[in-house]
N, C-alpha and C positions, 0 to 999 in steps of 0.2 A: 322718102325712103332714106333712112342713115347710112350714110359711107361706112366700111371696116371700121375705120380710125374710132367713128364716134362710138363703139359698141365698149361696156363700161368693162375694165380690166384690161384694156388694152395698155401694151408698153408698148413704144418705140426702141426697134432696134436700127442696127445701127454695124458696119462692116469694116474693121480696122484694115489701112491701108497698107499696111505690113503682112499681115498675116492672112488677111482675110476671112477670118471669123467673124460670125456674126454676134451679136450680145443687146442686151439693154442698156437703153441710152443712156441712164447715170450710171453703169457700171465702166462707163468709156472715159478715154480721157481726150477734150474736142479743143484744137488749135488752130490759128488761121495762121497765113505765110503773107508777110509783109514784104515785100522788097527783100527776099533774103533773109528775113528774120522770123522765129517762129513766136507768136505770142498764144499763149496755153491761156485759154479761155473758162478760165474756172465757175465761170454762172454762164456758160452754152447762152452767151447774148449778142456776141461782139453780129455785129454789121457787114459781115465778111463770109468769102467761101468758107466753111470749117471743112476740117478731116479727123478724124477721128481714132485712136491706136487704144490698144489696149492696155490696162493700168498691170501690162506684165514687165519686167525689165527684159526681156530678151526684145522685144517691141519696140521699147523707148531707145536702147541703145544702137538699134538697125534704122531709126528713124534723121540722125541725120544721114548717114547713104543714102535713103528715099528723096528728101529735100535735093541733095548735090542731083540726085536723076530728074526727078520732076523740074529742075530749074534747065537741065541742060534741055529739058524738049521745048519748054517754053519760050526757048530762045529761034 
């Protein structure tokens, strides 16, 4: 029996961390958090937790505050 996923026409979505909207996975923009650093993962490959925002500017520019919070819990 095939899972959801494998049924043909499926996209993957995908919940920006900012705003919480949900969207299609290449309509996102997917970065992983280095040590404090953000590297934007342009081929959704890197080896890493991602997260994912949306390719809006109200998003991208709320997104370091997100980082300054998520670093201070992880501490």
């Amino acid at each position: 029996m095939p899972n959801r996923s494998s049924v043909a026409g499926h996209t993957p979505q995908r919940t920006c961390v900012i705003c919480r909207k949900k969207n299609e996975k290449v309509k996102m923009i997917r970065f992983v958090l280095n040590e404090k650093n953000i590297i934007i993962d342009y081929r959704q490959r890197l080896n890493m937790r991602g997260y994912y925002t949306c390719d809006d500017n109200g998003c991208i520019l709320l997104l370091d505050r997100w980082i300054k919070k998520k670093s201070r819990k992880s501490n």
